[in-house]
N, C-alpha and C positions, 0 to 999 in steps of 0.2 A: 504494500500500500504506500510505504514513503518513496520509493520508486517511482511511482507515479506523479508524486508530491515533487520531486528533486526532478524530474523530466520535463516537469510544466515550468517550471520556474527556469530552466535552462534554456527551454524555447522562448520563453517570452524575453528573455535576458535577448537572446540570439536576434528578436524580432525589432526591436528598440536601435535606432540608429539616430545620435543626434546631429542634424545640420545646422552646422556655424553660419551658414552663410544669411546675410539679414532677410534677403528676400526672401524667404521660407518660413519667418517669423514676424508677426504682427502684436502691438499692443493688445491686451483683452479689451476684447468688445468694440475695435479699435478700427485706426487703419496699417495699412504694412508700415514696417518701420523705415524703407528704403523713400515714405513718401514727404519725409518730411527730414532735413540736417538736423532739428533739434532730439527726434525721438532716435536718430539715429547712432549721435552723440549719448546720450542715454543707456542705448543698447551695448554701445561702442566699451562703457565702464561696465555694465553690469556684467558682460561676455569678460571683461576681464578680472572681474571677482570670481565670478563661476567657474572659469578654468582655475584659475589657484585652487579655490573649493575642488572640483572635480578632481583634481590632482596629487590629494591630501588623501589617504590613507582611512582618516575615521570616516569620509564622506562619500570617493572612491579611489581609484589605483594613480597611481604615477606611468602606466601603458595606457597612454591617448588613445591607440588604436581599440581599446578593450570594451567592452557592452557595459561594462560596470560605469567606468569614465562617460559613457556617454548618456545615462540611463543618468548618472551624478548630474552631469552636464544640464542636459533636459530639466532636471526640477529644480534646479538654480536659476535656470532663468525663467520657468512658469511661477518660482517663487518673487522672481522682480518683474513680472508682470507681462513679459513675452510669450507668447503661444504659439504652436507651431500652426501653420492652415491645416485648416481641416482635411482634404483629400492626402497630404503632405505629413501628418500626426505622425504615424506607422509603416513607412514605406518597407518594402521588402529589402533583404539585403543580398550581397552577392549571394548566400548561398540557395536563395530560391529563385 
């Protein structure tokens, strides 16, 4: 039974892929953040608290390339108020 437990969490680990890039990221309830220099600028700090944070050990790993780092990544900036678009949330990764 935790088999199955430890398999789901791997894949959904697996499925999480975060994109830095701003265009893929919009203010909540907002508009994109590439539409405007000041939200951009905003993004511009909060991307670079969140990588430190992502990068940190208690929060996630010090391998950028890793699901953990990005899965870190993700909720540090949904935590300063960036969301990803919608069709764009959960994209597949290379391996499907």
């Amino acid at each position: 039974m935790n088999i199955k437990y430890v398999a789901a969490a791997i894949l959904g680990l697996a499925c999480i892929s975060a994109a830095e890039a701003p265009q893929n990221y919009r203010v909540y309830a907002g508009p994109d953040v590439t539409s405007d220099p000041i939200i951009l600028e905003v993004y511009d700090r909060a991307l670079a608290n969140c990588t430190y944070e992502a990068s940190t050990p208690t929060r996630g790993t010090v391998y950028t390339a890793s699901y953990i780092y990005n899965a870190a990544l993700r909720a540090c900036l949904s935590r300063h108020g960036f969301s990803d678009r919608g069709s764009n949330a959960y994209p597949t990764n290379s391996l499907f």
